[in-house]
Structures are given as structure tokens and as C-alpha cells.
C-alpha positions as CSV (number, residue, x, y, z in Angstrom):
1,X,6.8,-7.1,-23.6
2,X,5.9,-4.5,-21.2
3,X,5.3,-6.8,-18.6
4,X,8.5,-8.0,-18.7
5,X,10.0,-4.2,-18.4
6,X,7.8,-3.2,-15.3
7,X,8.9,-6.6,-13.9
8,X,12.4,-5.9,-14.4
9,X,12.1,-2.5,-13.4
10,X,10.9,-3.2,-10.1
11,X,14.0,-5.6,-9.5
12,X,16.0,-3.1,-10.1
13,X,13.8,-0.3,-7.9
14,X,13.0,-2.3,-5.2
15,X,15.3,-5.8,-5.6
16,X,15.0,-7.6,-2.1
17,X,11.5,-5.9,-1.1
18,X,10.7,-6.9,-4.7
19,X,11.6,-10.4,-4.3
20,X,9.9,-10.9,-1.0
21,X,6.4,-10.0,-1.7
22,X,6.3,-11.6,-5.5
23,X,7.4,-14.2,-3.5
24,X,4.9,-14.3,-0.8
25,X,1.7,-13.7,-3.4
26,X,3.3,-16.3,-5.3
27,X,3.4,-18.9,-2.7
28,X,0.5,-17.4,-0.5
29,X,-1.9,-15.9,-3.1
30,X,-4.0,-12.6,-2.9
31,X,-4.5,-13.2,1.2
32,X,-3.0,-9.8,2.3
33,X,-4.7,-7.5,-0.1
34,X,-8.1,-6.7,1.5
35,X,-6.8,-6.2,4.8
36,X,-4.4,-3.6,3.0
37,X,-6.7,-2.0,1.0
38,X,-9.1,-1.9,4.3
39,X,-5.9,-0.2,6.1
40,X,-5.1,2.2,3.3
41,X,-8.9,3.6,3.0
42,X,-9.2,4.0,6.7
43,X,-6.2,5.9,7.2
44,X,-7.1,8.5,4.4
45,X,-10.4,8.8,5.4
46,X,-9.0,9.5,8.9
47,X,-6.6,11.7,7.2
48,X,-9.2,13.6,5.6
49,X,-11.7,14.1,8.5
50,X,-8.4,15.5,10.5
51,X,-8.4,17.9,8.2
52,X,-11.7,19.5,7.9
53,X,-12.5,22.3,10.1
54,X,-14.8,20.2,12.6
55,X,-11.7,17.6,12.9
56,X,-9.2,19.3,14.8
57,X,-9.1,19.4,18.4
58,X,-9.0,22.8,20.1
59,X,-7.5,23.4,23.2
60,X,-8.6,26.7,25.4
């Protein structure tokens, strides 16, 4: 039951973008996710060393 409510909840959120990638995971499988996961964790772990005090360039 609550499957089916996300599921139609997400159609009505997202509908094309929705679609496309239940679609493509569908069809393609589970091929996309570690590179995305990889991309995600690098970017906040960049994210986070730009913000620490020893992470910001100084100029002058």
C-alpha cells in the first residue's frame, strides 16, 4: 500500500523525470548507482574540506 502511494506520488512530483529513470533502472538495472553515489560523496567531502579553515585560498 504505501508503495503504491510513494510511487504515485513521484508521478505526480516529478512525472517525465519520474518516468525516465524508473524506466532506465527498469530496462538497464542498478548500473548508474555507484558512479552516483561515488560523485555525491566526493563532492561533499570536497564541499566540506572547502570549508574548514585550512581549505580556503588566501590571496595577499
Amino acid at each position: 500500500m504505501g508503495e503504491v502511494r510513494l510511487s504515485a506520488f513521484a508521478r505526480r512530483e516529478w512525472g517525465p523525470l519520474y518516468g525516465a529513470v524508473r524506466t532506465a533502472l527498469v530496462t538497464d538495472g542498478w548500473r548508474a548507482i555507484p558512479l552516483t553515489l561515488t560523485a555525491v560523496c566526493l563532492t561533499a567531502l570536497l564541499q566540506m574540506a572547502q570549508h574548514q579553515p585550512w581549505g580556503t585560498a588566501r590571496s595577499g
